[in-house]
mmCIF file of the N, C-alpha and C atoms, coordinates in Angstrom:
data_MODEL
# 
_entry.id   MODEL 
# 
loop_
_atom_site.group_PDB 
_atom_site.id 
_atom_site.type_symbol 
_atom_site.label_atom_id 
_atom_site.label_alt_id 
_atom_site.label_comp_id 
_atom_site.label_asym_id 
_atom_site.label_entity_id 
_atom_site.label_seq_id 
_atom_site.pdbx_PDB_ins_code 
_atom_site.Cartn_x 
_atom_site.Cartn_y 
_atom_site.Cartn_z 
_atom_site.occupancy 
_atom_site.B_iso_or_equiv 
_atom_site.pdbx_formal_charge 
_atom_site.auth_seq_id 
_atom_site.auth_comp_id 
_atom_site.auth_asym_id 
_atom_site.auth_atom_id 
_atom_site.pdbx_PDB_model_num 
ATOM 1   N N  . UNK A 1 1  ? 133.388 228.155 -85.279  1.00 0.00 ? 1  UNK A N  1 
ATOM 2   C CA . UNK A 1 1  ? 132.822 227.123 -84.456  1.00 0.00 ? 1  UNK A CA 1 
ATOM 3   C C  . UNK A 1 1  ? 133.359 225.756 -84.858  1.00 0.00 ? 1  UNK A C  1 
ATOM 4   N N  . UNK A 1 2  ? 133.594 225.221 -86.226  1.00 0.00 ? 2  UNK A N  1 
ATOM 5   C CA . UNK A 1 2  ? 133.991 224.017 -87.191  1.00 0.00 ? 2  UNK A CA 1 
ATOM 6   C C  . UNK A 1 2  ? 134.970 224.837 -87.708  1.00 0.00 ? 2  UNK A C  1 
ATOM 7   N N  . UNK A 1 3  ? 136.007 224.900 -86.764  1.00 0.00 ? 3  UNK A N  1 
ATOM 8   C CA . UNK A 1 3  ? 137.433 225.117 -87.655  1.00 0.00 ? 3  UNK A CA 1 
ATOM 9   C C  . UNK A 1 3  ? 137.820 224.142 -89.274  1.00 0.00 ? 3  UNK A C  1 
ATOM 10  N N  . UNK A 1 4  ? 137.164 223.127 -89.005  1.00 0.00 ? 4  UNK A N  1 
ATOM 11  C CA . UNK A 1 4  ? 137.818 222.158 -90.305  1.00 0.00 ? 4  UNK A CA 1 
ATOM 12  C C  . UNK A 1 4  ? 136.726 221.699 -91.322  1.00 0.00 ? 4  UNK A C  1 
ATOM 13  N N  . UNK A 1 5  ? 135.890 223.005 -90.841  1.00 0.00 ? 5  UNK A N  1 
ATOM 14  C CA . UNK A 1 5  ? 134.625 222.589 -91.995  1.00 0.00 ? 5  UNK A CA 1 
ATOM 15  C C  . UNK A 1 5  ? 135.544 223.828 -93.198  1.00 0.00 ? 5  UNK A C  1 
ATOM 16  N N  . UNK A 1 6  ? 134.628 222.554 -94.365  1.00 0.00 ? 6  UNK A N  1 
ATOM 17  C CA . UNK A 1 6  ? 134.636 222.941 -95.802  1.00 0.00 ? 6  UNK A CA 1 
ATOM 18  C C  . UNK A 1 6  ? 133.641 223.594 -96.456  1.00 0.00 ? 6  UNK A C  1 
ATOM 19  N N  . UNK A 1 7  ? 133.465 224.703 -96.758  1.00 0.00 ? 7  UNK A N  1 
ATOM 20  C CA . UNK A 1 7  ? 132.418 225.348 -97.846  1.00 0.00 ? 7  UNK A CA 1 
ATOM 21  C C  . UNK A 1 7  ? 132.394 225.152 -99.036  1.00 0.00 ? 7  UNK A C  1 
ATOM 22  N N  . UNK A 1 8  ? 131.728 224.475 -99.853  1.00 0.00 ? 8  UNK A N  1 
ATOM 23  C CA . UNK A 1 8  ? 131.663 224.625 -101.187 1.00 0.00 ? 8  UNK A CA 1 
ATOM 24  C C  . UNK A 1 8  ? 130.311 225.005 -101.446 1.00 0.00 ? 8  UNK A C  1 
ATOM 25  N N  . UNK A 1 9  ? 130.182 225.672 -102.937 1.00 0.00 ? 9  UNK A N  1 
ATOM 26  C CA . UNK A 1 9  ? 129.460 226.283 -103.156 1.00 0.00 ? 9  UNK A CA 1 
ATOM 27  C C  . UNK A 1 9  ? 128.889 225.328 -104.363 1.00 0.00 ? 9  UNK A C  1 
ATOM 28  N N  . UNK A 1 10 ? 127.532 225.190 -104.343 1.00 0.00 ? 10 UNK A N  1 
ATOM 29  C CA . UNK A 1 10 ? 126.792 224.296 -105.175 1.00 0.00 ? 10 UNK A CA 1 
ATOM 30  C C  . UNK A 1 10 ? 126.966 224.990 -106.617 1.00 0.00 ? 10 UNK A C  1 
ATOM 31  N N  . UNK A 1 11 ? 126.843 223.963 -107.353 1.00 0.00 ? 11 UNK A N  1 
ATOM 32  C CA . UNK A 1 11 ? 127.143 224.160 -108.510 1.00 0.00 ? 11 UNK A CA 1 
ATOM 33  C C  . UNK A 1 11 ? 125.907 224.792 -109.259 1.00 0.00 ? 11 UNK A C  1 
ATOM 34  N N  . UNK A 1 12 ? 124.590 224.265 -109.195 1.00 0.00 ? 12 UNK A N  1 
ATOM 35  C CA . UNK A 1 12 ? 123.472 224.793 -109.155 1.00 0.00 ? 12 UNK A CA 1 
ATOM 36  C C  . UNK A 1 12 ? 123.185 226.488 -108.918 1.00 0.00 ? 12 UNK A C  1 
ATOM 37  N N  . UNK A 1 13 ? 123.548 226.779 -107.817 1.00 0.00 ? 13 UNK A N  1 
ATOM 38  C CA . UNK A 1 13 ? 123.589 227.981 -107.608 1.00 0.00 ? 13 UNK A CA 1 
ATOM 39  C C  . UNK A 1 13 ? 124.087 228.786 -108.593 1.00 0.00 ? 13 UNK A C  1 
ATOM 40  N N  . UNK A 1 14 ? 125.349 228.547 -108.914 1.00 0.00 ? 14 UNK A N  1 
ATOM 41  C CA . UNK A 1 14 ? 126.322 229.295 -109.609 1.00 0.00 ? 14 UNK A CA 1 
ATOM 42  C C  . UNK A 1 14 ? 125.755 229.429 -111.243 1.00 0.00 ? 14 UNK A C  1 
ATOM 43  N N  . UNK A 1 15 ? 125.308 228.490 -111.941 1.00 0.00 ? 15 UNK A N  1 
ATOM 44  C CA . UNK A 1 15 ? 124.359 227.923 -112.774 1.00 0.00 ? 15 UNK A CA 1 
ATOM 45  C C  . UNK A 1 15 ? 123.111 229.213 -113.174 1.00 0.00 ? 15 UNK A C  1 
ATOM 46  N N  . UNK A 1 16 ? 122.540 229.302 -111.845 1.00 0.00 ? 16 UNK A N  1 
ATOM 47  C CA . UNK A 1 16 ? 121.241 229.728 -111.597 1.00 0.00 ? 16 UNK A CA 1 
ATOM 48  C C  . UNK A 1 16 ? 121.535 231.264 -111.982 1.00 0.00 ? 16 UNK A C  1 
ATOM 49  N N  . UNK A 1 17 ? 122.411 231.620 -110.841 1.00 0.00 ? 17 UNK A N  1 
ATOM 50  C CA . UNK A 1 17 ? 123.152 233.159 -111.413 1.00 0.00 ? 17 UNK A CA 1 
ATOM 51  C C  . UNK A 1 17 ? 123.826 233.321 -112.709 1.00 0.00 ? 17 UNK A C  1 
ATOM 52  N N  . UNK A 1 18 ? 124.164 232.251 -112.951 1.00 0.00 ? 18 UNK A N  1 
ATOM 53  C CA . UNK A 1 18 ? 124.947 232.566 -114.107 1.00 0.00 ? 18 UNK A CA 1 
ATOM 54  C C  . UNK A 1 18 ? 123.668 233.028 -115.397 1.00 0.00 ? 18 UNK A C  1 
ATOM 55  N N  . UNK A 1 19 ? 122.766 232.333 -115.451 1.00 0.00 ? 19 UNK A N  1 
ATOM 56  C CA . UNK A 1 19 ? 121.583 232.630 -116.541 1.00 0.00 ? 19 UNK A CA 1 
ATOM 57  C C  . UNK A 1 19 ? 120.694 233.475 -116.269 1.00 0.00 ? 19 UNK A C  1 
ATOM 58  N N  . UNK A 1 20 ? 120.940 234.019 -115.161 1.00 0.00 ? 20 UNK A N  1 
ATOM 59  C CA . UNK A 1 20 ? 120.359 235.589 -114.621 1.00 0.00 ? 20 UNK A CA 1 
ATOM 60  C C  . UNK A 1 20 ? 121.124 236.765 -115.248 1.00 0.00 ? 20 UNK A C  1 
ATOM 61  N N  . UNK A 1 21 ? 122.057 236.256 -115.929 1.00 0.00 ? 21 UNK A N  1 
ATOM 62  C CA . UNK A 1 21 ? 122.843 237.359 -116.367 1.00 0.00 ? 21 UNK A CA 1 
ATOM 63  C C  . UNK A 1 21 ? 123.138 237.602 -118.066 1.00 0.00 ? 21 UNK A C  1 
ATOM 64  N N  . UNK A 1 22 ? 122.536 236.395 -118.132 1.00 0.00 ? 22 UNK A N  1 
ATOM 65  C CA . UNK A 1 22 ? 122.885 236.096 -120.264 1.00 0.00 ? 22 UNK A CA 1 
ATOM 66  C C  . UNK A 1 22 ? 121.428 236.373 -120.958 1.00 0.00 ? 22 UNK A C  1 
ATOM 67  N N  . UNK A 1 23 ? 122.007 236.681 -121.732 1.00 0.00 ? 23 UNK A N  1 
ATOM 68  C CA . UNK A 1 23 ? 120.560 237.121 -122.811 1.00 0.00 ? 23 UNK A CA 1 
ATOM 69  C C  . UNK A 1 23 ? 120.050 235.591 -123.059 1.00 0.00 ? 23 UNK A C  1 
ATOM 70  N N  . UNK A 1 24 ? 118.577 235.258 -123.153 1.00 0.00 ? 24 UNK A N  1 
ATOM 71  C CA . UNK A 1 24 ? 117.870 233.832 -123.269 1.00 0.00 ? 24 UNK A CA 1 
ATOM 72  C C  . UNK A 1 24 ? 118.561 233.855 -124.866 1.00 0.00 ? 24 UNK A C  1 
ATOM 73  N N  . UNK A 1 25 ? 118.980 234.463 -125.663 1.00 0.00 ? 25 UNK A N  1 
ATOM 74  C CA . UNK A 1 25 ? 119.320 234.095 -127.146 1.00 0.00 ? 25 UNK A CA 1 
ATOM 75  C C  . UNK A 1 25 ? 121.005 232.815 -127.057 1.00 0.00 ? 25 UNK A C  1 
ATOM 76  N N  . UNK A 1 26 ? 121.317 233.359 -125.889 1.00 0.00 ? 26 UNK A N  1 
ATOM 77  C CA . UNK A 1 26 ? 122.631 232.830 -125.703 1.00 0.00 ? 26 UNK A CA 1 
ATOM 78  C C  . UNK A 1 26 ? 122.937 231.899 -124.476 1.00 0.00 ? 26 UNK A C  1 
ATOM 79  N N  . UNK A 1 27 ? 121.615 231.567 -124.038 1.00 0.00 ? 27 UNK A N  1 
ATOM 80  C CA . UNK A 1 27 ? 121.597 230.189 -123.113 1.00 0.00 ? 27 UNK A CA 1 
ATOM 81  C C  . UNK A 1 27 ? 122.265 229.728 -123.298 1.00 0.00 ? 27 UNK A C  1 
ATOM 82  N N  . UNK A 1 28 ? 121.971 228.484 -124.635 1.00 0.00 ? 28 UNK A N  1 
ATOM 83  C CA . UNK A 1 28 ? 122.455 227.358 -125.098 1.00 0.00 ? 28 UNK A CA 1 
ATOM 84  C C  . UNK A 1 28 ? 124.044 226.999 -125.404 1.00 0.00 ? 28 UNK A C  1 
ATOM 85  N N  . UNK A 1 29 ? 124.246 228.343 -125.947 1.00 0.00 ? 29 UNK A N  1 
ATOM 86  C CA . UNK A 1 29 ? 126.129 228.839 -126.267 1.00 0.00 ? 29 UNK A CA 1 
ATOM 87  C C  . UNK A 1 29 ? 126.728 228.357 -124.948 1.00 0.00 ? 29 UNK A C  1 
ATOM 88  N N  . UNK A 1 30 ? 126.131 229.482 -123.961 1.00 0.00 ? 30 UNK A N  1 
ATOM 89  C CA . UNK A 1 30 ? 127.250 229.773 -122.171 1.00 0.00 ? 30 UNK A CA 1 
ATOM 90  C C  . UNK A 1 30 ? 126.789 228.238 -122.131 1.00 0.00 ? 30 UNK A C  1 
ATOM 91  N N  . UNK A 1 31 ? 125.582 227.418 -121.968 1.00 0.00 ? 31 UNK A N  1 
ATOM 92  C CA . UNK A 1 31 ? 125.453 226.504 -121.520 1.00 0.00 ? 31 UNK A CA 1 
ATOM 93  C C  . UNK A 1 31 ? 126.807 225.461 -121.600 1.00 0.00 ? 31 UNK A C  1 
ATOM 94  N N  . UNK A 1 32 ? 126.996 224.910 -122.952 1.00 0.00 ? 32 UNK A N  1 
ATOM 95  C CA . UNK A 1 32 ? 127.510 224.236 -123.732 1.00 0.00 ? 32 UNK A CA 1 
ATOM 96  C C  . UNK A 1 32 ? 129.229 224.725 -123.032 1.00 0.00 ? 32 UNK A C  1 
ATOM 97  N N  . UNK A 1 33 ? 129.371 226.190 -123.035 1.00 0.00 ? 33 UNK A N  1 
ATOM 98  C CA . UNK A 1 33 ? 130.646 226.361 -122.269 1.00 0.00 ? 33 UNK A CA 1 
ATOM 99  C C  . UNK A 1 33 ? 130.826 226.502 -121.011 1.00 0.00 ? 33 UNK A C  1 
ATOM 100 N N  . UNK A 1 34 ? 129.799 226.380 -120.305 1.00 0.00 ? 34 UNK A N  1 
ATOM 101 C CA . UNK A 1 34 ? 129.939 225.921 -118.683 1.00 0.00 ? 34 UNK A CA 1 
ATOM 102 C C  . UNK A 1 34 ? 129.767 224.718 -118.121 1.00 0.00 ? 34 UNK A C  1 
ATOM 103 N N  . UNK A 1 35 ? 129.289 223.491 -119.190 1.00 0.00 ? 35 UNK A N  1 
ATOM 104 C CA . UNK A 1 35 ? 129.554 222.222 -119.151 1.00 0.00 ? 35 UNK A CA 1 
ATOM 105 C C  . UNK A 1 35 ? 130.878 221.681 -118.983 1.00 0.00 ? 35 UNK A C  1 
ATOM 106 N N  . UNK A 1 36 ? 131.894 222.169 -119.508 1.00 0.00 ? 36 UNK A N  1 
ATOM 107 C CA . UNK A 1 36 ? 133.737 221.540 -119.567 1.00 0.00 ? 36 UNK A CA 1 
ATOM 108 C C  . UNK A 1 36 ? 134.073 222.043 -118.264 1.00 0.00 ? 36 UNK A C  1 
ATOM 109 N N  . UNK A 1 37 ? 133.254 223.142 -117.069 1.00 0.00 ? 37 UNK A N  1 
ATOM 110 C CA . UNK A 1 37 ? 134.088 223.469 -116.084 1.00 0.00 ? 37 UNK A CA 1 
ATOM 111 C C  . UNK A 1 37 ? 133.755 222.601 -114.894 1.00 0.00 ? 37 UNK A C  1 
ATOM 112 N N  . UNK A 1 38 ? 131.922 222.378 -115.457 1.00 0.00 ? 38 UNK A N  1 
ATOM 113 C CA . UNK A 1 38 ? 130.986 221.666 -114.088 1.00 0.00 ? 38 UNK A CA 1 
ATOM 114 C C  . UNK A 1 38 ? 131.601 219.921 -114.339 1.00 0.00 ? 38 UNK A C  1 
ATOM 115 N N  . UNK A 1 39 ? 132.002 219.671 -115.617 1.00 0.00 ? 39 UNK A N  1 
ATOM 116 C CA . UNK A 1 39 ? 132.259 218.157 -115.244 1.00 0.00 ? 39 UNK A CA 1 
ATOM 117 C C  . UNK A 1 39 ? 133.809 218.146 -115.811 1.00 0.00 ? 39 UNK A C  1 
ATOM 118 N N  . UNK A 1 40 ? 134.741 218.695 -115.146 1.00 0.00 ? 40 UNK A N  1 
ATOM 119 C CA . UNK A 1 40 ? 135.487 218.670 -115.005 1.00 0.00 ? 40 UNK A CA 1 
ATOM 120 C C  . UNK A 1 40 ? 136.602 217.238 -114.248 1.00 0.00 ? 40 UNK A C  1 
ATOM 121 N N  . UNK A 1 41 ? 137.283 216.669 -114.398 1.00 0.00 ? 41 UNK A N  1 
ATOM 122 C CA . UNK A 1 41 ? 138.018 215.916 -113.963 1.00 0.00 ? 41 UNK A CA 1 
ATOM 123 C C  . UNK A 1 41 ? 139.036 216.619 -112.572 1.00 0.00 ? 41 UNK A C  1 
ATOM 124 N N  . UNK A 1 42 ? 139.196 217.345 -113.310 1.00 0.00 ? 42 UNK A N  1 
ATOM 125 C CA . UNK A 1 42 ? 140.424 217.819 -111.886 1.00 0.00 ? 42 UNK A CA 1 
ATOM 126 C C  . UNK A 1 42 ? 140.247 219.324 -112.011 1.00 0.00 ? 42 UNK A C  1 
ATOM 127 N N  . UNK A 1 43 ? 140.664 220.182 -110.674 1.00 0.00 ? 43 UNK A N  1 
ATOM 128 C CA . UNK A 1 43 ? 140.433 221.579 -110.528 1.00 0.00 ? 43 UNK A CA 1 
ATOM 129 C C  . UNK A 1 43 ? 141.492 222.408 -111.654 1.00 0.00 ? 43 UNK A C  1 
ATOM 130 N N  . UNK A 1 44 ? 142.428 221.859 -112.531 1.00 0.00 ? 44 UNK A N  1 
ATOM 131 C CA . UNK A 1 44 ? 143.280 222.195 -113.454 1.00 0.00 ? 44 UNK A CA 1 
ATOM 132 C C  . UNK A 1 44 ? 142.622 222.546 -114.380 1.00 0.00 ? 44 UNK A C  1 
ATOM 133 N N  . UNK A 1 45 ? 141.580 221.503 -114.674 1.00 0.00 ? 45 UNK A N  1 
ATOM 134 C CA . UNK A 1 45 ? 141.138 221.252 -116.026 1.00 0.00 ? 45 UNK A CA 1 
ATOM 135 C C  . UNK A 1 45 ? 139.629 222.248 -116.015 1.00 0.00 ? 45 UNK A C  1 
ATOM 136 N N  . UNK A 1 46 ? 139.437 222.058 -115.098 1.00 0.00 ? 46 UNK A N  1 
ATOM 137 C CA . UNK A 1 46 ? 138.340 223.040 -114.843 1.00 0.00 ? 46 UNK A CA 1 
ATOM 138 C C  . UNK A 1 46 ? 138.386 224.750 -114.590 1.00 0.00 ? 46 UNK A C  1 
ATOM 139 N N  . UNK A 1 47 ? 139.484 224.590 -114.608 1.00 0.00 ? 47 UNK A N  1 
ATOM 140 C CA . UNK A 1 47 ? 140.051 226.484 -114.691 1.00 0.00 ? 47 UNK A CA 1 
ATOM 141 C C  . UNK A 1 47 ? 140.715 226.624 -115.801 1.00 0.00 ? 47 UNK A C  1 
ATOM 142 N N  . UNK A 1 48 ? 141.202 225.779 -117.008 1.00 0.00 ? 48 UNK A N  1 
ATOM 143 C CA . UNK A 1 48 ? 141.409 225.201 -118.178 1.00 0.00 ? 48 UNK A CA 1 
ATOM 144 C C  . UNK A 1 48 ? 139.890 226.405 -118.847 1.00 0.00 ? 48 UNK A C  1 
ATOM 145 N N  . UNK A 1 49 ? 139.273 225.592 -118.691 1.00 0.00 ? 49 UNK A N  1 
ATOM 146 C CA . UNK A 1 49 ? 137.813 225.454 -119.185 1.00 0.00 ? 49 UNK A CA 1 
ATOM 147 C C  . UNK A 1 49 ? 137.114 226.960 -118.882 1.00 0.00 ? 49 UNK A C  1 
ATOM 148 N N  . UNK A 1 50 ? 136.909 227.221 -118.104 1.00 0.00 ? 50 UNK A N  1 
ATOM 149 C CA . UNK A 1 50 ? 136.947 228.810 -117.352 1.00 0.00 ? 50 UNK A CA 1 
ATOM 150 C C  . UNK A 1 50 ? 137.787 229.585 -118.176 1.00 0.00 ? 50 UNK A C  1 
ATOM 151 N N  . UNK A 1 51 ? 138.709 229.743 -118.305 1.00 0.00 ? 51 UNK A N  1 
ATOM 152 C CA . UNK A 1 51 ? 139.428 230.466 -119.495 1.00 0.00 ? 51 UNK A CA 1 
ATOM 153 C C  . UNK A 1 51 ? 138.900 230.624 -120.783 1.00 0.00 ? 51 UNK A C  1 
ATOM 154 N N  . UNK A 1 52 ? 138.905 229.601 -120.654 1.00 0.00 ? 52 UNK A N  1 
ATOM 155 C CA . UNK A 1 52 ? 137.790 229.261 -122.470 1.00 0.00 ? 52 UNK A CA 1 
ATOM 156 C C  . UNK A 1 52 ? 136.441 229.969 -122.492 1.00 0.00 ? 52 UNK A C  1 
ATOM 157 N N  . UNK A 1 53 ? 136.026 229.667 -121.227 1.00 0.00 ? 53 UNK A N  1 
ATOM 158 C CA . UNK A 1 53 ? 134.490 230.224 -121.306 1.00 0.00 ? 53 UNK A CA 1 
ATOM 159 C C  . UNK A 1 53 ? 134.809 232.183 -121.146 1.00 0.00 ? 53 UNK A C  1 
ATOM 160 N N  . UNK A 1 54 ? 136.181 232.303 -120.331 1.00 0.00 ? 54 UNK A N  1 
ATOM 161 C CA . UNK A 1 54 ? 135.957 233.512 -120.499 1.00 0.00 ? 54 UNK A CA 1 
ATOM 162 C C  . UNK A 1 54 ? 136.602 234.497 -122.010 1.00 0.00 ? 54 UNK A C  1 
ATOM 163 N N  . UNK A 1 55 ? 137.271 233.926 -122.594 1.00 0.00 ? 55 UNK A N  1 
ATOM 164 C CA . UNK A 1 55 ? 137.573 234.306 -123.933 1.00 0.00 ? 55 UNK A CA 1 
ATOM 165 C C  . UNK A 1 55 ? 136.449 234.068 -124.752 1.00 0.00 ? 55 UNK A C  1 
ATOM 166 N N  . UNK A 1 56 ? 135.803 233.218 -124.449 1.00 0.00 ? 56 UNK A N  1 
ATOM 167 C CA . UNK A 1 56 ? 134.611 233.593 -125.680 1.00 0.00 ? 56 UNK A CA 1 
ATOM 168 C C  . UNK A 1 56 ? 133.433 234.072 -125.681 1.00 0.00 ? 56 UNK A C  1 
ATOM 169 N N  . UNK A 1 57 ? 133.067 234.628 -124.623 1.00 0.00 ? 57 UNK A N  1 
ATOM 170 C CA . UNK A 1 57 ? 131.763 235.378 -123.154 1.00 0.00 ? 57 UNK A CA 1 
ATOM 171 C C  . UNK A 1 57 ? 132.543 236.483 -122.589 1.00 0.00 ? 57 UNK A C  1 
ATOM 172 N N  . UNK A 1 58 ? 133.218 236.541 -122.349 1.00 0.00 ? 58 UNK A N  1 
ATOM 173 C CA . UNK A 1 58 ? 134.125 237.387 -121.038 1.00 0.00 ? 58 UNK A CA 1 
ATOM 174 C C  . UNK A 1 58 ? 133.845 238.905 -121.875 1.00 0.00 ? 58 UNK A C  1 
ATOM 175 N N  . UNK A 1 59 ? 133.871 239.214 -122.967 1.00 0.00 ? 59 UNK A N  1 
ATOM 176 C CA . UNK A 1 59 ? 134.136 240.657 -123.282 1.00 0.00 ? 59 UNK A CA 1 
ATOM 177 C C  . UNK A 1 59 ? 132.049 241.185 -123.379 1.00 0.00 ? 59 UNK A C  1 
ATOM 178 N N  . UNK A 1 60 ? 131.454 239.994 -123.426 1.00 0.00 ? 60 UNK A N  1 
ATOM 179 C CA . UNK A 1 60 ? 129.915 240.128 -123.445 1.00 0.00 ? 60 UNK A CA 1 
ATOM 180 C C  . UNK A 1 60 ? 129.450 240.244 -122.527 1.00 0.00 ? 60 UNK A C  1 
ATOM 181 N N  . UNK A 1 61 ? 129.768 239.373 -121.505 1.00 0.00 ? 61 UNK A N  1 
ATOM 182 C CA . UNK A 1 61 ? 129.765 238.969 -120.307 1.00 0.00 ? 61 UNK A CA 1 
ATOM 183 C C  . UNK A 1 61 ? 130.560 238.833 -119.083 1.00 0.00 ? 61 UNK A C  1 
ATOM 184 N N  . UNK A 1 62 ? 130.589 239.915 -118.929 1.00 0.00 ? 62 UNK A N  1 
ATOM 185 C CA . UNK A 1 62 ? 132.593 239.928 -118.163 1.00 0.00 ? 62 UNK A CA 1 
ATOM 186 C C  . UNK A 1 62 ? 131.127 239.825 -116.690 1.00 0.00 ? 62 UNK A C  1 
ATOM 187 N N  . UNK A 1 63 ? 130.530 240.077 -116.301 1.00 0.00 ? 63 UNK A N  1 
ATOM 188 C CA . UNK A 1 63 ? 129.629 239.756 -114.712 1.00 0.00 ? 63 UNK A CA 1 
ATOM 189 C C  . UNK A 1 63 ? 129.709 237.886 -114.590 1.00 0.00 ? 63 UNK A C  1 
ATOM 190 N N  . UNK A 1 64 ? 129.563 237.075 -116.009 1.00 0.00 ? 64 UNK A N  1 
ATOM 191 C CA . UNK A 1 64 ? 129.331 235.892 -115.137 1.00 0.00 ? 64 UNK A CA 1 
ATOM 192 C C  . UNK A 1 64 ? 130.990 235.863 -114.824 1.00 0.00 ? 64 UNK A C  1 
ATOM 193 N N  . UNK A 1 65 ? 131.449 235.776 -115.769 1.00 0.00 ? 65 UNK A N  1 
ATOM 194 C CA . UNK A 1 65 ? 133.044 235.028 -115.338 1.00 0.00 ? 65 UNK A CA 1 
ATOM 195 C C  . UNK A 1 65 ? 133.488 235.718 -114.080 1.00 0.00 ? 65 UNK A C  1 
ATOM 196 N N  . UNK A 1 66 ? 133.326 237.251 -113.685 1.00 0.00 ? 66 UNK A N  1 
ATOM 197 C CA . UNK A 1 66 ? 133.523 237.492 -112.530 1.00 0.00 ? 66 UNK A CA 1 
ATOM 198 C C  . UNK A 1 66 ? 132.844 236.739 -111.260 1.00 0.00 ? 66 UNK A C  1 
ATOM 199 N N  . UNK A 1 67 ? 131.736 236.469 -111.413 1.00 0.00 ? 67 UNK A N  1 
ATOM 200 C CA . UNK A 1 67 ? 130.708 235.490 -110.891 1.00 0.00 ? 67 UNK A CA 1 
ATOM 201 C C  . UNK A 1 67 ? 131.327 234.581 -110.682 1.00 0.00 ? 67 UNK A C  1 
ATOM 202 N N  . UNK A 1 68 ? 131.584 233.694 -111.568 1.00 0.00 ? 68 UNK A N  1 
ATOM 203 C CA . UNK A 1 68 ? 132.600 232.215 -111.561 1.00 0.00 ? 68 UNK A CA 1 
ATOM 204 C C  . UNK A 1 68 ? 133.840 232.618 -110.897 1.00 0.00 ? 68 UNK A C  1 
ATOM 205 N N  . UNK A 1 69 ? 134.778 233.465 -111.650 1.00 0.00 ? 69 UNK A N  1 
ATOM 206 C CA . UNK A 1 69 ? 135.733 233.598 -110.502 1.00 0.00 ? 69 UNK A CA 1 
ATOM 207 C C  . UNK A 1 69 ? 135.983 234.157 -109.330 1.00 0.00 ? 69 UNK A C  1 
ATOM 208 N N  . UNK A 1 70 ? 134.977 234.700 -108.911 1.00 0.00 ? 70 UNK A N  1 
ATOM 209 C CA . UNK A 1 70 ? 134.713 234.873 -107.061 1.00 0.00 ? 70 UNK A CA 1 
ATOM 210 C C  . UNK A 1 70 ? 134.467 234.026 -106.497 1.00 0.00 ? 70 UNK A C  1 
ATOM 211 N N  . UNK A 1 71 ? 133.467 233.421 -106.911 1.00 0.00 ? 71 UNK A N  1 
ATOM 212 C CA . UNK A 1 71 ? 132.958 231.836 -106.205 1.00 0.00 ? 71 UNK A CA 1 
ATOM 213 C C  . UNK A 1 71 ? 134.242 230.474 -106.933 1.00 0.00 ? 71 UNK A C  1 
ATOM 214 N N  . UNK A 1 72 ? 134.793 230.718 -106.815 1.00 0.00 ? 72 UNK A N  1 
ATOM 215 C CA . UNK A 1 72 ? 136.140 229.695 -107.245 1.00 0.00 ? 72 UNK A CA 1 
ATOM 216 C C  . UNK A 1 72 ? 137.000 228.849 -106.339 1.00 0.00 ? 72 UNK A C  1 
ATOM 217 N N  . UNK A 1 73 ? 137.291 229.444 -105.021 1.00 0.00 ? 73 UNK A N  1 
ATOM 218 C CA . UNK A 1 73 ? 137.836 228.853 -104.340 1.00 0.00 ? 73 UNK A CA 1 
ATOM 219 C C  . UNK A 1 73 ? 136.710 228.354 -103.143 1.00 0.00 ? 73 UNK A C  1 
ATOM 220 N N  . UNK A 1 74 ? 135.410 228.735 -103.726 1.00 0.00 ? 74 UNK A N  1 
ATOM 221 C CA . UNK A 1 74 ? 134.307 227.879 -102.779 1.00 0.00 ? 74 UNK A CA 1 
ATOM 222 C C  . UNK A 1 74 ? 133.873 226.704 -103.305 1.00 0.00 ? 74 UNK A C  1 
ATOM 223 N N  . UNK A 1 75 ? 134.048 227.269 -105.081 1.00 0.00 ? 75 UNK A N  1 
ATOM 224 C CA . UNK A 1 75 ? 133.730 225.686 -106.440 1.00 0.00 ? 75 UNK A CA 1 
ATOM 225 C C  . UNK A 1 75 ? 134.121 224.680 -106.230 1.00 0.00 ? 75 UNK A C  1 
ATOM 226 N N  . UNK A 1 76 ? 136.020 224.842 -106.279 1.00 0.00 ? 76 UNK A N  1 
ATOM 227 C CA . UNK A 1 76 ? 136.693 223.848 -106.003 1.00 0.00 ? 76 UNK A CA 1 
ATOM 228 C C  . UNK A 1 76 ? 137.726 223.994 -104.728 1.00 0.00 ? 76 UNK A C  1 
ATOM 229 N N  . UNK A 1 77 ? 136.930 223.867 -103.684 1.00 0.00 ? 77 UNK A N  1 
ATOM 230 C CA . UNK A 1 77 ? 137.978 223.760 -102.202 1.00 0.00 ? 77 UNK A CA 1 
ATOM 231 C C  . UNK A 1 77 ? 138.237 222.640 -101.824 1.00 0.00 ? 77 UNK A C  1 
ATOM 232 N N  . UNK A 1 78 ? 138.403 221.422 -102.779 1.00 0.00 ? 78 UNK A N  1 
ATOM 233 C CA . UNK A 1 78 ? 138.966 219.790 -102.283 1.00 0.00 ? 78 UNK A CA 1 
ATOM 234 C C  . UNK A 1 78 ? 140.311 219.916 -103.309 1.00 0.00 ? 78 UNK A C  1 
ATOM 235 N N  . UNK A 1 79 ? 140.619 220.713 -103.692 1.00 0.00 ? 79 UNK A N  1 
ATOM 236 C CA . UNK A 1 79 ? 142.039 220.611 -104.949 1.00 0.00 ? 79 UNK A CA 1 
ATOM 237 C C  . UNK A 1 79 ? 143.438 220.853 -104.161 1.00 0.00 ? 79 UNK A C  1 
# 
């Protein structure tokens, strides 16, 4: 209908799911590493950061980073 509409996907959301999926012992950890992706400067630096979060979560938690990287090109669709 809006050929030139943009979807992005709230960051909140992604957030919300994301701590639906981590043990409450390890909030604070993922927290602390999903901070460098949400305030990110540029979509580089923020998939930079995503890497990071998934090397040090990813083998615990391989559902959020899949999470994060499905919803990725809805995260950052202005790059």
């Amino acid at each position: 209908m809006w050929p030139h509409t943009v979807v992005q996907t709230w960051v909140v959301h992604l957030i919300r799911n994301t701590f639906r999926l981590v043990a409450r012992q390890d909030w604070d950890a993922v927290k602390r590493g999903i901070a460098p992706i949400c305030t990110a400067p540029t979509p580089d630096t923020a998939a930079v950061a995503l890497e990071d979060l998934a090397e040090k979560w990813g083998r615990k938690y391989g559902a959020v980073i899949r999470l994060w990287r499905n919803a990725w090109d809805e995260f950052v669709p202005l790059d």
